[in-house]
N, C-alpha and C positions, 0 to 999 in steps of 0.2 A: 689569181694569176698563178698558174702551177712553175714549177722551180725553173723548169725549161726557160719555158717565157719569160722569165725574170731573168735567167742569165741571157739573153740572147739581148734582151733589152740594155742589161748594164755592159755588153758588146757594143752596141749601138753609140751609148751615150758616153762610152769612154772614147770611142773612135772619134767623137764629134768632139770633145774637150781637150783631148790630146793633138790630134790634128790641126782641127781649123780654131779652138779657141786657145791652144797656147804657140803650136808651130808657125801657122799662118798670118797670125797676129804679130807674132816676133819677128818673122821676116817682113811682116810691113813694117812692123816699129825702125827694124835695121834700115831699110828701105829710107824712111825719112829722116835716118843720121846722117846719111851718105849725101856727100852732088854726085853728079851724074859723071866725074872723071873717075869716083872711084867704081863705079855699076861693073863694069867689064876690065877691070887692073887685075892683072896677076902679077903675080910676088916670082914666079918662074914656071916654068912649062909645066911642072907637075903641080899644080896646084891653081885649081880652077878660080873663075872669077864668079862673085856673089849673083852674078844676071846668067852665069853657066848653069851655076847650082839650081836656082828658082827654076830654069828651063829643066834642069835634071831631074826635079824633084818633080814639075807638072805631069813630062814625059812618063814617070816613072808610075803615078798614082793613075795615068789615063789609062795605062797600058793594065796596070795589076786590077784598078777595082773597076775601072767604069767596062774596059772590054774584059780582063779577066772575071771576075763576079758579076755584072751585067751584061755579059755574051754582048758586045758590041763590035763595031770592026774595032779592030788594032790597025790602027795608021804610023803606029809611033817611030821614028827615026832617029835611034839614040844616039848616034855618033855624032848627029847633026845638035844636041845639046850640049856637047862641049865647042863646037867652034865660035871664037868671036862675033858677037851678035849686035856690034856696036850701033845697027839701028834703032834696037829698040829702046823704050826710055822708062824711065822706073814706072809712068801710069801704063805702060804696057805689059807689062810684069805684074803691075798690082791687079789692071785688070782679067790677067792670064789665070793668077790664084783667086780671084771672086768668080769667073767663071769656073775653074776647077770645083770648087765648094758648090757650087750651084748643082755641077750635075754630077760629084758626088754622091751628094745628099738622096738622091731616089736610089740609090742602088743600095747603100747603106741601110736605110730605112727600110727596104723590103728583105732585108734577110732574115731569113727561115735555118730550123733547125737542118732541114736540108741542102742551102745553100752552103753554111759554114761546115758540112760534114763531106759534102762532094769533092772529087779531086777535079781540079781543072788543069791546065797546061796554059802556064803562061813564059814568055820568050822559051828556053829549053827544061823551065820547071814543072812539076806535078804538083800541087799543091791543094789543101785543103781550102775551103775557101776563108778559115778560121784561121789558117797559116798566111793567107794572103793579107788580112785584115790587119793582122801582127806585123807583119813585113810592112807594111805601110806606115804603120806608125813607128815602130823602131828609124824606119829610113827618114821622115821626114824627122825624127828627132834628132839623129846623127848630124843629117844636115842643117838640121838649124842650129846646131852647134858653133858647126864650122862658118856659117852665116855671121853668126854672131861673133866669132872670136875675127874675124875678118875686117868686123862694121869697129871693133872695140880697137885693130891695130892699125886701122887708116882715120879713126877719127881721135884717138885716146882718151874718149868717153866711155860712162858705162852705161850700161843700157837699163838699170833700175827694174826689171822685169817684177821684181817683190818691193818694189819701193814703199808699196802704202802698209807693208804688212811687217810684224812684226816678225823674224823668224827665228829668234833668239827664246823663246816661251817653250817650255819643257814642261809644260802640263799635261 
């Protein structure tokens, strides 16, 4: 495997760890700390609710990887992610993000040294497709942040994410 292929692969497979096996996992985890009064609570107008965010976040990854790096339509209507959404219920949401990973996953998997080097245009951006990959996972990280510090100040539990691991070891 020449050095190319190798980094484009540990692209792949960081995108896949960081995204769907630590972000999307943690916002189901938060997901099932919460009832369903707290899904859609905001704290005040600037400060969105944990079922906004999930919609911000689906909106945000359809728009950049599946039509931005999978040339697919863009449908997305982002203003319509943060309006209160009080119909929908946390397995609407969960299964919003399993669908997401689902069709992810083929556009991910097929990038070429030519896709991550091309510029495409996504909402008013120019971007590489190596920039956009980034941009995804920095965003879903931020926002799993705010997910989490959300689920930790309406339930005042913590969420254990390193619970089975030691992380105190300095070896």
């Amino acid at each position: 495997m020449s050095n190319e292929t190798q980094l484009i692969s540990e692209i792949k497979k960081e995108f896949f760890r960081r995204v769907c096996e630590e972000s999307i996992s943690r916002i189901k985890k938060c997901l099932s700390m919460i009832d369903d009064t707290h899904l859609w609570y905001r704290h005040n107008e600037n400060v969105n609710s944990i079922g906004n965010l999930i919609l911000h976040l689906e909106g945000n990854a359809r728009q950049w990887i599946i039509s931005g790096l999978g040339q697919n339509p863009d449908f997305r209507n982002r203003s319509s992610e943060f309006e209160p959404q009080k119909n929908l219920s946390k397995n609407q949401l969960i299964m919003l993000l399993d669908t997401l990973e689902k069709d992810m996953e083929p556009v991910i998997q097929n990038l070429n040294e030519q896709t991550l080097t091309e510029v495409k245009k996504v909402q008013v951006f120019e971007e590489t497709g190596l920039s956009i990959v980034i941009h995804v996972i920095e965003h879903f990280s931020y926002h799993t942040g705010q997910i989490t510090l959300l689920t930790k100040q309406l339930t005042n539990k913590q969420t254990f994410y390193y619970g089975h691991l030691n992380l105190e070891i300095n070896e």
